[in-house]
N, C-alpha and C positions, 0 to 999 in steps of 0.2 A: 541164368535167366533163360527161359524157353524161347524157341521163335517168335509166339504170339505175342507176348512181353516187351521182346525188342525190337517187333514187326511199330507193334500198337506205342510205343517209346517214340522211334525213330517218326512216325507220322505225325505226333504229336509235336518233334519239334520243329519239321519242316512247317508243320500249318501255324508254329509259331512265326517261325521269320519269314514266312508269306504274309501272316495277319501285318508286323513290322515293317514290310516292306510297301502295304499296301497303303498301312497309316500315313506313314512318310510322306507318300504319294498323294494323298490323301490333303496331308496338310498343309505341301507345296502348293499342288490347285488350289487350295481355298486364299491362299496368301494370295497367290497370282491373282485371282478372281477380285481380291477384296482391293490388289492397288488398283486393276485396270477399274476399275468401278470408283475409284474415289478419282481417278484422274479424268474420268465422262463425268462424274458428280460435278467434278471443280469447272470443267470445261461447259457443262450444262447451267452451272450457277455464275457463272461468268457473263452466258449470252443472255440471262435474264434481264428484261427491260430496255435491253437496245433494240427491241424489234420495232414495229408500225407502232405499237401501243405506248410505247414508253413503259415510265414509269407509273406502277399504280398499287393501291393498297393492295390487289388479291395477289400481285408477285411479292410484296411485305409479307404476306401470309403463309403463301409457297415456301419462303426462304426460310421464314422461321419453324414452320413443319418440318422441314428438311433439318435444319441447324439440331432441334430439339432430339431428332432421331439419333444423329450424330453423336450428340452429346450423352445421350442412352446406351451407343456402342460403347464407347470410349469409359463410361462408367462399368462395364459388364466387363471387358477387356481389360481395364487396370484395377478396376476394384477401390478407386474415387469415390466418394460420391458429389452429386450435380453442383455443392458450393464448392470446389476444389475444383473442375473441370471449370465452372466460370470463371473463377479467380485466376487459372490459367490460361485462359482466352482474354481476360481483363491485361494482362501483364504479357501479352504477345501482340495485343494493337498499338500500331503504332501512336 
């Protein structure tokens, strides 16, 4: 094999286990990103309706925009569809 060969070789598999390492990296942050976001989520739909206002239909509406999205993740991520993901929030209330 010539220089150029094993020049043009060897780069090719460093910029493989750089792309590897970046993915990695890559799909750490989005995991990290995706708990701390559902635990502000949880913490954000917790303090819904105990402010000045209380309870009223347009946080009913909030909640369930919110829920619906959720439930969109959860179908694109397991590969569910939306009566399976109900049926499994049906049989996790208490």
């Amino acid at each position: 094999m010539n220089t150029n060969r094993a020049d043009t070789l060897r780069r090719r598999l460093e910029n493989a286990e750089r792309n590897k390492a970046n993915c990695a990296a890559a799909i750490a942050r989005n995991k990290g990103d995706i708990a701390s976001l559902l635990d502000h989520l949880g913490q954000l739909a917790q303090a819904e309706g105990d402010g000045e206002t209380g309870a009223n239909w347009g946080i009913v509406g909030s909640l369930a925009h919110v829920r619906g999205h959720l439930i969109e993740a959860v179908q694109f991520l397991s590969g569910l569809d939306r009566d399976d993901v109900e049926t499994a929030l049906d049989e996790m209330r208490p």
